[in-house]
N, C-alpha and C positions, 0 to 999 in steps of 0.2 A: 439481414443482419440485425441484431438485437444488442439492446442496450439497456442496463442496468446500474444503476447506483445504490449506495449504501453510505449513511453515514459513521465513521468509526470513531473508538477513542486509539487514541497507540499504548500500547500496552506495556512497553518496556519502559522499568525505571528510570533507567539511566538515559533514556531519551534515542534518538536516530543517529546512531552510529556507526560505522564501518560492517560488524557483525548483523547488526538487525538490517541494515542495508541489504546487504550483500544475500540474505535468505528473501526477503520480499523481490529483491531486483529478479532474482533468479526464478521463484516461483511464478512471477508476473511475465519473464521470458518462457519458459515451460508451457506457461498455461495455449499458447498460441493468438491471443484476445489483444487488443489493445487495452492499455490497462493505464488508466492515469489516477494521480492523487494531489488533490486540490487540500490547501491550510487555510484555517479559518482567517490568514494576514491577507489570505489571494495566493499565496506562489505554488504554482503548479507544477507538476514535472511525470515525463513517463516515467511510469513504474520500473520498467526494464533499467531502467540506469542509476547505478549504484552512486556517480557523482550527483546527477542531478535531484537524487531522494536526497543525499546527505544537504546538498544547496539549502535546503529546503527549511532545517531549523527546526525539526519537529523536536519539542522534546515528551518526557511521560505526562497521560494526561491530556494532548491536547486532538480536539477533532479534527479529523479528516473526509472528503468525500472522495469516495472511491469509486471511479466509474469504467467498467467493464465493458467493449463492445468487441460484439462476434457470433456465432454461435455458443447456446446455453451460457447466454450470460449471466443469466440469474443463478443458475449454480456455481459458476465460477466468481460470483462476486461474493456468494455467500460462502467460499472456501476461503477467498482474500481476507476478508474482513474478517472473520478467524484468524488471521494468520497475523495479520495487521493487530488487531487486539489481544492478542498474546504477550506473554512475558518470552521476546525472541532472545534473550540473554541466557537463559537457561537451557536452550536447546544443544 
């Protein structure tokens, strides 16, 4: 099993919300990986859960590390972090 990280910014304006949540939590559950996102305060949380992204306090702007473990982690971090740095407000 492999492991990957990436440093991100979050990409949505308006900061980590129930919407932006809720398409990260899901794409992070789809993806089959273990999927966590660490804030530059320290609080961490699996990606899969839309409460514990929201806990988290991200707002726009601020970095994240995003680390992916599974197979093809490295393409699947490099789709996260896309997804994470997005405007997910628009979607």
């Amino acid at each position: 099993m492999s492991e990957a990280q990436r440093t991100v910014t979050f990409g949505s304006a308006v900061g980590l919300h129930a919407r932006p949540a809720s398409t990260i939590a899901k794409a992070a559950a789809d993806s089959g990986h273990a999927v966590t996102l660490e804030s530059s305060a320290g609080k961490k949380a699996n990606a899969a859960s839309v409460l514990l992204l929201l806990a988290m306090g991200v707002s726009a702007g601020d970095e994240l590390v995003l680390t992916v473990s599974g197979d093809d982690a490295e393409a699947k971090a490099d789709e996260l972090a896309e997804l994470i740095g997005s405007e997910l407000d628009a979607k």
